[in-house]
N, C-alpha and C positions, 0 to 999 in steps of 0.2 A: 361848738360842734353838736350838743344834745339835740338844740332847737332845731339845727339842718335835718338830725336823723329822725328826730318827731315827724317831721312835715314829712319828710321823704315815706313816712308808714301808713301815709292818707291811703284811698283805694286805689289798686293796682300799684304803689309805690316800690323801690326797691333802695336798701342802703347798700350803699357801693363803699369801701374803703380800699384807696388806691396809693399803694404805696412803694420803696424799693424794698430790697428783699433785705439789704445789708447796712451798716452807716456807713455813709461815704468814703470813708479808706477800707472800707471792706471788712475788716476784720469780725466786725461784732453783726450780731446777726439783730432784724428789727422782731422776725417771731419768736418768740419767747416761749419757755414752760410757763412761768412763775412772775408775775408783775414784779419788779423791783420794788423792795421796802421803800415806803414813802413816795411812789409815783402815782401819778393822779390816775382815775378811770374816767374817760370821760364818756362813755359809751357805755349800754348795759349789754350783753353780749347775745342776749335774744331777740335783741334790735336791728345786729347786723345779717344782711341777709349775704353779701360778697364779700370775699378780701383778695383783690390783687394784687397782683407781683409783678416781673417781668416775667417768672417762672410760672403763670399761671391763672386760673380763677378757682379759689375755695371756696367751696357752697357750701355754707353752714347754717342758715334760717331751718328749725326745727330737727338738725340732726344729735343723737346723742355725745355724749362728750369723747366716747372714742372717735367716732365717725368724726368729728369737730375737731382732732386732735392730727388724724389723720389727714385731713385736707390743709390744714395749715401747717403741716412738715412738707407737703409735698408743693409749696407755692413755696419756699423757704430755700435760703440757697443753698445748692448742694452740698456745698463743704461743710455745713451745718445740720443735714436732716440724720445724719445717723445718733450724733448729739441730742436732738431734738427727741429722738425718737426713745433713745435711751433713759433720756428724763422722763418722758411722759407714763414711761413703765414701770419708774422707781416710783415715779407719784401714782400710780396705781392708773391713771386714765386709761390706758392699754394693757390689755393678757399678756404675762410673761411669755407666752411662747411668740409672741407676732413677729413677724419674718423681718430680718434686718435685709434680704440680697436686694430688695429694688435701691435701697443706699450705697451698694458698693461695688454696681455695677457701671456701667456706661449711663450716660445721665439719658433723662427719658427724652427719646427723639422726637421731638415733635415735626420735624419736617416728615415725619409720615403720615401726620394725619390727613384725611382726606374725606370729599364726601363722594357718594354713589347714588345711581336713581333706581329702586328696585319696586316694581310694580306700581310704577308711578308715585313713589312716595323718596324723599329725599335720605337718606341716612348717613350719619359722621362714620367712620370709618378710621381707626387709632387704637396706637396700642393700648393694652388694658393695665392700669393703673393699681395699686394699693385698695384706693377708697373704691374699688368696683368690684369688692368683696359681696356685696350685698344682692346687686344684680347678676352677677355669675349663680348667686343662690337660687334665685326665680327662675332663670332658664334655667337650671339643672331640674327643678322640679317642675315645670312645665312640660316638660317630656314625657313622651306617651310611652309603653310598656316599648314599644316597638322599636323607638330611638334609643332607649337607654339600651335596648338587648344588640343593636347596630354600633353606637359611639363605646361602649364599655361591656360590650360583650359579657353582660350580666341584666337581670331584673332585678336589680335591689334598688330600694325606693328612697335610700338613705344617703346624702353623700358627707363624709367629714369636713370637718374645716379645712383640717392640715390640707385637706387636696384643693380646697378653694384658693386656700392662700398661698399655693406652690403654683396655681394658674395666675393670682394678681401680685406675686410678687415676683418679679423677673427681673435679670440683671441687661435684660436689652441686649445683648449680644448672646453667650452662650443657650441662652434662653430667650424664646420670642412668639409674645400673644399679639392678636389683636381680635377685637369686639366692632360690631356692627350695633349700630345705636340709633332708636329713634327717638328724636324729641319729640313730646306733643304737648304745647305750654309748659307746665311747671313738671311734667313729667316722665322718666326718662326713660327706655325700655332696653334690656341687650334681647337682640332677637337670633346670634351667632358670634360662635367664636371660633378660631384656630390657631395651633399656638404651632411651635416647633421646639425641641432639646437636642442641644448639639451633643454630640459624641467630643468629649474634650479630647479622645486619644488619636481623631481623624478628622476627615474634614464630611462625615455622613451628619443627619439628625435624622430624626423619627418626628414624623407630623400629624396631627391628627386634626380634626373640621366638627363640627355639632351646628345643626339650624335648628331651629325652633318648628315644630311642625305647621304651621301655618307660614311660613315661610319656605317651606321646600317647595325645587321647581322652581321658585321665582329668579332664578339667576345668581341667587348670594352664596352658593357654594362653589359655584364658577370662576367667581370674583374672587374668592379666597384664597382657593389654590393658588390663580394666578399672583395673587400678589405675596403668597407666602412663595412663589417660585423669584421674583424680581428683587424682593428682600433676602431669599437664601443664594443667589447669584452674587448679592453685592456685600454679606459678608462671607463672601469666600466658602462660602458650601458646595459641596461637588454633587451631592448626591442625597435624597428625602427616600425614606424609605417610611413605609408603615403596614399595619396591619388591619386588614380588612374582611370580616366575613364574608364566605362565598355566595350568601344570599342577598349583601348590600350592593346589588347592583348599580345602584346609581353612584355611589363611591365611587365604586370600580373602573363605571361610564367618566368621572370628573377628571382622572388620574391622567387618562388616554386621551380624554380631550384637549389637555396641555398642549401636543405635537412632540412631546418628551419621549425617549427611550425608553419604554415601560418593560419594565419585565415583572413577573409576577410566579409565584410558585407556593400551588394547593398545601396546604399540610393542614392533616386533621381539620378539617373545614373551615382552613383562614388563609385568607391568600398574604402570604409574604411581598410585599410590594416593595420595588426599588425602580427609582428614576433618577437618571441621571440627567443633572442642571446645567452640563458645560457641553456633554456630547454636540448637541446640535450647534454650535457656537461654533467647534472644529469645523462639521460639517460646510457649513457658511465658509470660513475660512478657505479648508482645502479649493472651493468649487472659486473661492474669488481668486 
């Protein structure tokens, strides 16, 4: 194997390691914390640029050993990643605090992902993952005074982790992000995100949208809504409510562009927004 992954690092090369997630009766998982005593390496691990699964592609060429630690829990099989994840923080690879909920929720739905064509350029479209802690960081700081005083109704220039990692860690049901992605070769951009948090005591959630200002206008907060309305229909959400300042117009304009029952009500210069996700479905109904 060394001599395959040599050749494979000539120019433009890439090492691929394709493998199952589990051993064959399942039980034991193939990714590992900790090499077993006395198992061979045959690979140096800044050699490998991919590790697939069936659950996935980990991209590890150049990233640090949390980030590396991170992408190979989440190509792992599920009944294993919160194990996984637990070892890697006893062995110090990951910060005591790193979020266990993307492990103990609904597993991550890949039949969502999807692409879109925004200003004539193609972008993946999926929910946002653990390892996309880092590009959540760049669009948050990419934001001009104006957005951050629209999406968070503050001008502070700072944003915590905890709040990063309570957007990329989600349990896919009660909770639900997704991120608008451009590739371009080796590099990868979030240029929007929208998540939603359900109300566990009802069937409401509160949703909120962020573009990237060179992206606004171009149709990606269009896009969003609607697919955070098609995704809140089919887990059983009735009703998205959020909060919008009375001067973010174009919020305001996306909400109403649905064809949704908008209602909206001023308080202290933010509009309370609620739309309901079944009304027009009745509608339909009653006329058919």
């Amino acid at each position: 194997m060394p001599d395959f992954i040599r050749g494979a690092l000539s120019a433009r090369g890439r090492t691929i390691i394709v493998m199952p997630s589990t051993t064959s009766d399942g039980q034991t998982s193939r990714i590992v914390s900790v090499v077993p005593k006395g198992a061979g390496v045959g690979a140096m691990r800044e050699d490998i640029h991919y590790v697939v699964t069936e659950y996935g592609i980990a991209h590890l060429r150049g990233k640090t050993l949390a980030k590396r630690s991170l992408e190979l829990i989440n190509v792992a099989h599920p009944s294993f990643r919160e194990k996984l994840l637990d070892q890697a923080v006893a062995l110090g690879y990951l910060p005591e605090d790193q979020s266990r909920r993307s492990y103990r929720g609904l597993p991550y739905p890949e039949e969502l992902e999807q692409t879109a064509v925004f200003d004539g350029q193609t972008a993946i479209v999926r929910p946002l993952k653990p390892t996309d802690e880092d590009l959540v960081r760049e669009l948050f700081y990419s934001f001009s005074s104006k957005t951050l005083q629209q999406r968070f109704m503050t001008t502070r220039v700072l944003q915590p982790r905890e709040e990063r990692m309570s957007q990329v860690n989600i349990d896919y049901d009660l909770s639900m992000a997704f991120g608008v992605f451009l590739v371009r070769g080796s590099m990868t951009e979030l240029i929007a995100v929208c998540e939603y948090e359900r109300n566990p005591k009802n069937s409401s959630a509160e949703v909120s949208f962020a573009v990237r200002d060179d992206w606004q206008g171009k149709g990606v907060g269009t896009y969003m809504v609607n697919l955070l309305v098609r995704v809140g229909k089919s887990r059983n959400i009735k009703t998205f409510t959020a909060d919008v300042l009375s001067t973010n117009v174009g919020m305001l304009n996306l909400f109403y562009r649905t064809g949704l029952d908008v209602s909206a009500k001023l308080e202290d210069d933010v509009y309370k927004i609620s739309f309901d996700l079944v009304k027009e479905e009745e509608k339909v109904k009653e006329a058919g």
